[in-house]
C-alpha positions as CSV (number, residue, x, y, z in Angstrom):
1,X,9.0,-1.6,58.5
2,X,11.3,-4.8,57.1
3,X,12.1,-6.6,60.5
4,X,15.4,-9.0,60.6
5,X,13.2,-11.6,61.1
6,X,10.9,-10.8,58.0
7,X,11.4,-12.3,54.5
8,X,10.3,-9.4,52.1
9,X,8.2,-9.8,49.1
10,X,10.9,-9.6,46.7
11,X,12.6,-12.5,47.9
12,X,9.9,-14.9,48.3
13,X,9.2,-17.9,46.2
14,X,6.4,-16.1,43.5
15,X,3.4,-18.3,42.9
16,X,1.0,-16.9,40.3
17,X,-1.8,-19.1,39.3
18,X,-3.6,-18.7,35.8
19,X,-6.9,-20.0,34.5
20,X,-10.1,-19.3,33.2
21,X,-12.6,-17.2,34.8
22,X,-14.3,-19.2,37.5
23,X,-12.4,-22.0,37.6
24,X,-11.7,-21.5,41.5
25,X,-8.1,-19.8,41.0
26,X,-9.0,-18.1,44.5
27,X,-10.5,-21.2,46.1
28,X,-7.4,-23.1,45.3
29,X,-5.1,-20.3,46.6
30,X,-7.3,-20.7,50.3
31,X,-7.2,-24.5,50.0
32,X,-2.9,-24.1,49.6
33,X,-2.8,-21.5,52.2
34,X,-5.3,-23.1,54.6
35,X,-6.7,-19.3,55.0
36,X,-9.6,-17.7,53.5
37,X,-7.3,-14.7,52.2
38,X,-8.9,-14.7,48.4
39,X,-12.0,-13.6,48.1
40,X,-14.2,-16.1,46.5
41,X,-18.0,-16.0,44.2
42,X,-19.8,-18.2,41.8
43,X,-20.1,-15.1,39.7
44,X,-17.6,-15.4,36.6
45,X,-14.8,-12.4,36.9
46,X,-14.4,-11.9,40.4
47,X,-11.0,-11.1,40.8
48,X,-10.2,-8.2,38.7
49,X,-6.1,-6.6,39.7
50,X,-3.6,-9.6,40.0
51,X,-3.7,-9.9,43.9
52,X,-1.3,-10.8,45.9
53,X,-1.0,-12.6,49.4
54,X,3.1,-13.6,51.8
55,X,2.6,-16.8,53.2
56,X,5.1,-18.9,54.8
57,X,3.9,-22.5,52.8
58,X,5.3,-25.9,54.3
59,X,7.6,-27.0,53.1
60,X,9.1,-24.8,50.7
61,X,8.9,-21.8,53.5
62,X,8.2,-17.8,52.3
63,X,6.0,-17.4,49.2
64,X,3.9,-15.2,47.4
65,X,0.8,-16.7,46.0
66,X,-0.8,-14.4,42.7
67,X,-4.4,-14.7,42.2
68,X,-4.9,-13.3,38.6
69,X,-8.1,-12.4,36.3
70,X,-9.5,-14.9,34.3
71,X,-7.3,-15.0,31.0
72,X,-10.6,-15.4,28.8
73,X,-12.2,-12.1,30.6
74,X,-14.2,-10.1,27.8
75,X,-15.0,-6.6,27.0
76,X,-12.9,-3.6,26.6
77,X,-12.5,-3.7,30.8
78,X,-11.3,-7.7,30.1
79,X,-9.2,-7.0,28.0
80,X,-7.5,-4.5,30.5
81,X,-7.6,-7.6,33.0
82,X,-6.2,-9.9,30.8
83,X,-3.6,-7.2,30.1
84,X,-2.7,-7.1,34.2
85,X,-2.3,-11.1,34.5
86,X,0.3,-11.1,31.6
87,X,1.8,-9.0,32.9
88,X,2.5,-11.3,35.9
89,X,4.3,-14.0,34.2
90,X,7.4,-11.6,34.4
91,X,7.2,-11.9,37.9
92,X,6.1,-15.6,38.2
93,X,8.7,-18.0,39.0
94,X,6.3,-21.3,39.3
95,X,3.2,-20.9,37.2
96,X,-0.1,-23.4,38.3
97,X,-2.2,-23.6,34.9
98,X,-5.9,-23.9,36.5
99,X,-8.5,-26.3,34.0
100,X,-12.5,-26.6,35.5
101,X,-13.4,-30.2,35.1
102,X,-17.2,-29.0,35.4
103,X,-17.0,-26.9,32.4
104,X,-14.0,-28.6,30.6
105,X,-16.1,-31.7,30.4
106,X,-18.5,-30.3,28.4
107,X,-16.6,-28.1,25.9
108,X,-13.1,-29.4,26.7
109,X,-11.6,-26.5,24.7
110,X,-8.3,-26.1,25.5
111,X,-7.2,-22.5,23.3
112,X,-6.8,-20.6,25.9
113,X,-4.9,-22.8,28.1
114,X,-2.5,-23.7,25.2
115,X,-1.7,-19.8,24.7
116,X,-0.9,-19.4,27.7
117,X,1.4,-22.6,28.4
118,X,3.4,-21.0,24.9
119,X,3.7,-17.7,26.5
120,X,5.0,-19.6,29.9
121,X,7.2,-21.7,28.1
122,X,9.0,-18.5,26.5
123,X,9.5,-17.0,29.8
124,X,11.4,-20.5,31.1
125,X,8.7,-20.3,34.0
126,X,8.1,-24.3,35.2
127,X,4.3,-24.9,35.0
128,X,2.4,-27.3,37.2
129,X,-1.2,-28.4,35.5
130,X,-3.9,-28.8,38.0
131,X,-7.4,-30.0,37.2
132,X,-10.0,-29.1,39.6
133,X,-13.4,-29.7,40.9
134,X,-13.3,-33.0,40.2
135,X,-15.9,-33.7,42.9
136,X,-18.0,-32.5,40.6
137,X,-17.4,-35.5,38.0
138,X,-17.8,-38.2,41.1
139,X,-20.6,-39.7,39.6
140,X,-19.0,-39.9,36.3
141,X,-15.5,-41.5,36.2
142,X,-15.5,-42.3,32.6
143,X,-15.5,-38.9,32.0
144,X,-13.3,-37.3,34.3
145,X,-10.5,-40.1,33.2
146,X,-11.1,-38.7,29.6
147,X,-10.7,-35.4,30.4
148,X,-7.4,-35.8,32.6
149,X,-6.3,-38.3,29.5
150,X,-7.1,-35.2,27.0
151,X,-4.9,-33.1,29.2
152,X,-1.8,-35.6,29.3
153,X,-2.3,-35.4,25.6
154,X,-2.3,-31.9,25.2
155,X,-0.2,-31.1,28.0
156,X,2.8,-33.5,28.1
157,X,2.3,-34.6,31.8
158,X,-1.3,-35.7,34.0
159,X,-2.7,-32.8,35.5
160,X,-2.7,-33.1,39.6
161,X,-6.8,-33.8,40.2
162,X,-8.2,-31.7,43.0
163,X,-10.4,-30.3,45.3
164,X,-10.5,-27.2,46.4
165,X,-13.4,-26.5,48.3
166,X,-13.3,-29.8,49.7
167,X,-9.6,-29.5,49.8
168,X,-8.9,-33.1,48.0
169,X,-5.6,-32.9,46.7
170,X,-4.3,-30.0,48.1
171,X,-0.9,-31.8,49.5
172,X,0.0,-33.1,46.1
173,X,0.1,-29.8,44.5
174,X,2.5,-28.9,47.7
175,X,4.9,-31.6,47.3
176,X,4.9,-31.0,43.3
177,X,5.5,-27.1,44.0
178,X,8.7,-28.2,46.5
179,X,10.5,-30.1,43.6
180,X,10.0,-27.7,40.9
181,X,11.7,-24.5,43.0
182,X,14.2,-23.4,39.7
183,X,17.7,-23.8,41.4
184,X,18.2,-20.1,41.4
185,X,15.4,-19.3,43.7
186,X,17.1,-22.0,45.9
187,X,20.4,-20.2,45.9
188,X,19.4,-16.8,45.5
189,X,22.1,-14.7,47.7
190,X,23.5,-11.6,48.2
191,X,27.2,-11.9,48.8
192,X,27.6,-15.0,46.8
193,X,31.6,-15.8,47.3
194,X,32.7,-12.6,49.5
195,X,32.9,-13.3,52.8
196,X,33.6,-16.3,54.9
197,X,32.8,-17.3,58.1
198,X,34.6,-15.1,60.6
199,X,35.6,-12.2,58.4
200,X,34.8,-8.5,59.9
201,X,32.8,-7.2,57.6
202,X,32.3,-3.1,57.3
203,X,29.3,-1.6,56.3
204,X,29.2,2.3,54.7
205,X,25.2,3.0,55.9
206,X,23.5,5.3,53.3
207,X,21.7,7.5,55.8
208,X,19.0,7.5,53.2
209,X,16.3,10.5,52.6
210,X,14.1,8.1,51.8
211,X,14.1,5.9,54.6
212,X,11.6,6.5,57.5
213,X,12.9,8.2,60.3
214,X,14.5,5.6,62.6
215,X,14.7,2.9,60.0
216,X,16.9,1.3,57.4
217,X,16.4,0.2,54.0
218,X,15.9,-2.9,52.6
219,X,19.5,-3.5,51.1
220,X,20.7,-2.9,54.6
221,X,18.4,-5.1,56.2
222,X,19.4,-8.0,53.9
223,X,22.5,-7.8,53.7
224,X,23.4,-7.4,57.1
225,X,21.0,-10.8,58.1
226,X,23.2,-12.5,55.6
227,X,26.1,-11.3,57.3
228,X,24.9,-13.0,60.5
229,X,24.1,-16.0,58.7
230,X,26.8,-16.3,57.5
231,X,28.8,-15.8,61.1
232,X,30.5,-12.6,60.1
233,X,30.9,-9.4,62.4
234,X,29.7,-6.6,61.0
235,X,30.5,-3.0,61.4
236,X,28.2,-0.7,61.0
237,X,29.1,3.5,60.1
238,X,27.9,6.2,58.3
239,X,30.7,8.1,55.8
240,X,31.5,10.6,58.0
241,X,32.4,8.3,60.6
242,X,34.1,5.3,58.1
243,X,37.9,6.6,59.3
244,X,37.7,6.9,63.1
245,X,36.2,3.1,63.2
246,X,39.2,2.3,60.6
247,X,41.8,3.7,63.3
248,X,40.5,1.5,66.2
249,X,40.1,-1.4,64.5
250,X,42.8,-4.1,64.9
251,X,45.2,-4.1,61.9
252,X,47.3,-7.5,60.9
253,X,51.0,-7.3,60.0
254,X,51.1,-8.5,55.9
255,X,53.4,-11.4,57.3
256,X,50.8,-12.7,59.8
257,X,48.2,-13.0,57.2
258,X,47.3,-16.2,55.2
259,X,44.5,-17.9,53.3
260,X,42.7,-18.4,56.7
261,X,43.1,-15.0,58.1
262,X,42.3,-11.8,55.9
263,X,42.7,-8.2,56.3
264,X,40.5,-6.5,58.8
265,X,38.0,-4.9,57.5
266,X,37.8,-8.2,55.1
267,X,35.5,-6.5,52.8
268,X,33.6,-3.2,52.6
269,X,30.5,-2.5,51.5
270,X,29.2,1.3,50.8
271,X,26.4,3.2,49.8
272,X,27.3,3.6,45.9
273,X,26.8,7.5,46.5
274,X,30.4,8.0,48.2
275,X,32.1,5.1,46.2
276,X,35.1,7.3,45.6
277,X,35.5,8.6,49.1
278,X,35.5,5.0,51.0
279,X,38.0,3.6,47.9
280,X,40.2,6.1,48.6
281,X,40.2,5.8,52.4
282,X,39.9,1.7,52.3
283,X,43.0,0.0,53.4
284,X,45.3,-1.6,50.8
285,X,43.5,-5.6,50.9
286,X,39.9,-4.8,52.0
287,X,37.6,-5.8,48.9
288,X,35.3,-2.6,48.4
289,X,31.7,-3.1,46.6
290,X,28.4,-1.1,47.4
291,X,24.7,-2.6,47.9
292,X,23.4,-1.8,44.7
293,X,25.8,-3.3,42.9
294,X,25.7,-6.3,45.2
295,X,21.8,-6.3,44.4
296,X,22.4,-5.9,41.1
297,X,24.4,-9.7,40.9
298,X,21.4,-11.0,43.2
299,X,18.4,-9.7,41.3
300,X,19.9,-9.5,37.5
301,X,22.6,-10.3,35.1
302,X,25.7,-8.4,36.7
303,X,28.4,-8.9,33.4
304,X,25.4,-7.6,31.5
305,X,24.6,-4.5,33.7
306,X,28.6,-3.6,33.8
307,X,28.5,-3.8,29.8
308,X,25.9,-1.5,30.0
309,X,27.6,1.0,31.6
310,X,30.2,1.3,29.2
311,X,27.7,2.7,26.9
312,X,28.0,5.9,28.8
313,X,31.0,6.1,26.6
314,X,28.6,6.9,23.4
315,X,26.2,9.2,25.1
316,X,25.9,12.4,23.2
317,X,24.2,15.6,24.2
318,X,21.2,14.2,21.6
319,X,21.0,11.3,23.2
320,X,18.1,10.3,25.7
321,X,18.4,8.2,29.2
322,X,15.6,6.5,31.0
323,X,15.9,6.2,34.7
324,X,13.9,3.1,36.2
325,X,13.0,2.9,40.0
326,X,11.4,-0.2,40.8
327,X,9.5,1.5,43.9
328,X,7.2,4.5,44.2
329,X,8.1,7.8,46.6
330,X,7.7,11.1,46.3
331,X,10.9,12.6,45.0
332,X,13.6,14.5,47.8
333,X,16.2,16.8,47.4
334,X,19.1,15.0,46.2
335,X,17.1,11.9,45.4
336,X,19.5,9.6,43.6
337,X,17.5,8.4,40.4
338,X,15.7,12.1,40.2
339,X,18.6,14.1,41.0
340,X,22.4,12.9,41.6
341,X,22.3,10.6,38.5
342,X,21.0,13.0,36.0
343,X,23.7,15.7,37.2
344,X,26.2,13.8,37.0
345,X,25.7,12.7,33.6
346,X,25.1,16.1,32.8
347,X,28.2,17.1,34.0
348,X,30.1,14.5,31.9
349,X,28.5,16.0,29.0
350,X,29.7,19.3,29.9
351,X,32.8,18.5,30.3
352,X,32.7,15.7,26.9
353,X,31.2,18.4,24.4
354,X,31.5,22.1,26.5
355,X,29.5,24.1,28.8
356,X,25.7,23.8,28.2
357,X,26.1,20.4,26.3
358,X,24.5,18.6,29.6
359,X,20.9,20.9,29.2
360,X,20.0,18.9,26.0
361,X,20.8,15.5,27.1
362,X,16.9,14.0,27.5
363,X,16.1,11.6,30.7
364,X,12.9,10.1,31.8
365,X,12.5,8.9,35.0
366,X,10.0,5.6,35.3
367,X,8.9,4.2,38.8
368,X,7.4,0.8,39.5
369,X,5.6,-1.1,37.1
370,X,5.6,2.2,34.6
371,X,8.4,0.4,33.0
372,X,7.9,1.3,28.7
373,X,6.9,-2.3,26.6
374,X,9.1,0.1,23.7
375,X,12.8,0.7,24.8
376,X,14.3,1.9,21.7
377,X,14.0,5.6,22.0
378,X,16.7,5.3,24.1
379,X,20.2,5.0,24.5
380,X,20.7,3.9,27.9
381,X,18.9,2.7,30.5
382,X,19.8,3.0,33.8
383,X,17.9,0.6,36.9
384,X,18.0,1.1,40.4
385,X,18.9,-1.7,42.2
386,X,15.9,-3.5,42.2
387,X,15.0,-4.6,45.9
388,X,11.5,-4.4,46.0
389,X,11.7,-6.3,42.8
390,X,12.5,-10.4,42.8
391,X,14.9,-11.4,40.5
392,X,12.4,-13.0,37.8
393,X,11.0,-9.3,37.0
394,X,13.9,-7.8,36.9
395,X,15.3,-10.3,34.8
396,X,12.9,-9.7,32.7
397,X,13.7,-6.0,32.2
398,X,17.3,-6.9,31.6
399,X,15.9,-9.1,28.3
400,X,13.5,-6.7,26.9
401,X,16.4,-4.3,26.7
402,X,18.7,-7.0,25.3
403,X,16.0,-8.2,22.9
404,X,15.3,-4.4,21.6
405,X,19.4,-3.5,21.4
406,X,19.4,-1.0,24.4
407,X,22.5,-1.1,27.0
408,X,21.1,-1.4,30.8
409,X,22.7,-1.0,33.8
410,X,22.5,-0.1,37.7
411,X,22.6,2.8,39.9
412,X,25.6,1.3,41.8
413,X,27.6,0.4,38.5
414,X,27.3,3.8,36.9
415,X,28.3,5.2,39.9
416,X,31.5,3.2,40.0
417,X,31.9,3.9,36.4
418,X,31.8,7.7,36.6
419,X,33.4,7.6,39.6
420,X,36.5,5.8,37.3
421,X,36.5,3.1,39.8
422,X,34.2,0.4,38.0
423,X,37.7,-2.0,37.2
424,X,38.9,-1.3,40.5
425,X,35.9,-2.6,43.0
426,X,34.8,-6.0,43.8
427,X,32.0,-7.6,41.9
428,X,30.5,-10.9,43.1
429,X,30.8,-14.0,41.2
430,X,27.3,-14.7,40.2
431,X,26.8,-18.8,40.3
């Protein structure tokens, strides 16, 4: 369970660190975290699935650190590895490039390195270059300064010298990580410009299916702590009980209201499910917007997912759909991804091209990382709203669609869309 208190994984600073097999990748990780939470060996290829490891790390505060495989693994099983740590860097938001002084000194090779610092680059992920076990050079300076000179060479910048096992040079790397946050991690919130302090603020709960007994989802969870933050009151109700809390909540004659004061509820924000029914109950004034689409502005590209909805337009009983969850459960009745989308846009095919037109419209459903590298078989792709993801991976789903000409877009959008209220809710500003 996600307590108030709790920063989840998806948005936490993501720390992934790259290097060569054996060139302490783990070690370094427990020298940063002052824990022994990687496991470490002498023996080349330790670390095998891209791990990963929440810490709260002074001073930049909740991260998640990414021990990967070696990117120079071998084999048919190494190749699989290397496979798994690329596929990090579209989660990565600071990248640590990892050299060995032991071995670099005597082949200082840098291939592999330079790859990888191209494939960084192209994903606009800010790299830090760290050179470590220097202790073992101690008795050789005049080699070690050659070696950190033919990485400033190579690399633009001098690599931070370290320590990990003896833990030399551990705060540098911390102070470097603090100043090279990308401003959007900084920022990173969900209700951007739509509340101020002091607005009453009601919230549609979905009472999910999904959602252990008891508990509430992650959307909820975060958007109500920003709420507080944020010194809003917040009223909580499920649909069924949306108009009795409208009745007994104070209302404010038009003439009474100013810039300063706004109408109570100020803003509502619903489960996307029963869009329709809360815009038609909301009073005249009170913003409406769900959670997924307020997700969707805080993990993704907002103006891009609304396009994408409009592509709905062009679907034709030939055409296919992929439906991408970014976490794993079994499916429910009336599972939204596995069962209200795909009959709805079945029903709008019905209705588009007659009775029985809906049966041949083709949808995959995808969950987690089972995300296709090939999007072009379909028309449309519909994402869910991505809170288990942080926003650098589900950025990076956005581009692979725009880079291979498919439309994407968000549970919460389409749902607006086909629920012909998409131009008539409130969409965030995204900064």
């Amino acid at each position: 369970m996600t307590s108030l208190n709790e920063t989840p994984r998806a948005n936490r600073l993501h720390i992934a660190i790259f290097g060569k097999r054996n060139s302490g990748k783990s070690s370094l990780i427990n020298a940063l975290t002052g824990q022994n939470i990687a496991l470490v060996s002498t023996h080349a290829g330790t670390t095998t699935d891209p791990v990963y490891k929440s810490m709260e790390l002074h001073p930049i505060g909740p991260v998640v650190f990414i021990d990967t495989a070696g990117f120079d693994d071998e084999g048919d099983l190494g190749r699989l590895r290397v496979e798994k740590t690329a596929e990090v860097i579209k989660k990565t938001d600071v990248a640590i490039l990892l050299f060995d002084a032991a071995a670099a000194s005597d082949n200082p090779d840098f291939s592999f390195e330079l790859d990888w610092k191209k494939q960084l680059i192209a994903a606009k992920i800010p790299i830090i270059t760290v050179l470590n076990k220097v202790d073992q050079l101690d008795q050789n300076h005049a080699a070690l300064e050659k070696l950190q000179q033919e990485i400033a060479d190579e690399f633009g910048e001098a690599p931070i010298s370290v320590s990990a096992t003896k833990k030399e040079g551990i705060a540098a790397i911390r102070s470097i990580l603090a100043a090279t946050v990308p401003e959007e991690v900084r920022r990173e919130r969900i209700l951007n410009d739509l509340v101020r302090p002091g607005d009453v603020v009601m919230l549609v709960m979905p009472q999910d299916i999904q959602a252990p007994k008891g508990r509430l989802i992650l959307p909820q969870v975060q958007t109500i702590r920003e709420l507080l933050d944020s010194r809003c009151t917040v009223v909580c109700v499920t649909s069924q009980g949306m108009d009795g809390a409208l009745k007994i909540l104070p209302t404010l004659p038009a003439n009474k209201l100013s810039d300063d004061v706004r109408q109570i509820p100020a803003v509502i924000i619903t489960d996307s499910q029963c869009f329709k029914q809360v815009y038609e109950s909301k009073p005249q004034g009170t913003l409406l917007t769900s959670f997924s689409v307020l997700l969707a502005a805080s993990k993704g590209d907002l103006p891009a997912l609304v396009e994408g909805a409009e592509a709905i337009e062009s679907l034709t009983p030939s055409s296919a759909v992929l439906i991408a969850e970014a976490c794993t459960h079994a499916p429910l009745t009336e599972d939204i991804g596995r069962e209200k989308l795909p009959r709805m846009l079945r029903q709008r095919m019905d209705q588009t091209f007659g009775e029985g037109s809906g049966g041949k419209l083709h949808i995959d459903i995808v969950s987690g990382s089972d995300f296709p590298k090939d999007l072009r078989p379909y028309d449309l792709v519909i994402h869910c709203g991505a809170c288990m993801f942080n926003r650098k991976y589900m950025m990076s789903r956005i581009s692979q669609a725009q880079l291979q000409g498919v439309p994407i877009t968000n549970y919460g959008v389409v749902l607006a869309y086909l629920n012909g209220i998409l131009d008539k809710i409130d969409l965030p500003v995204c900064e």
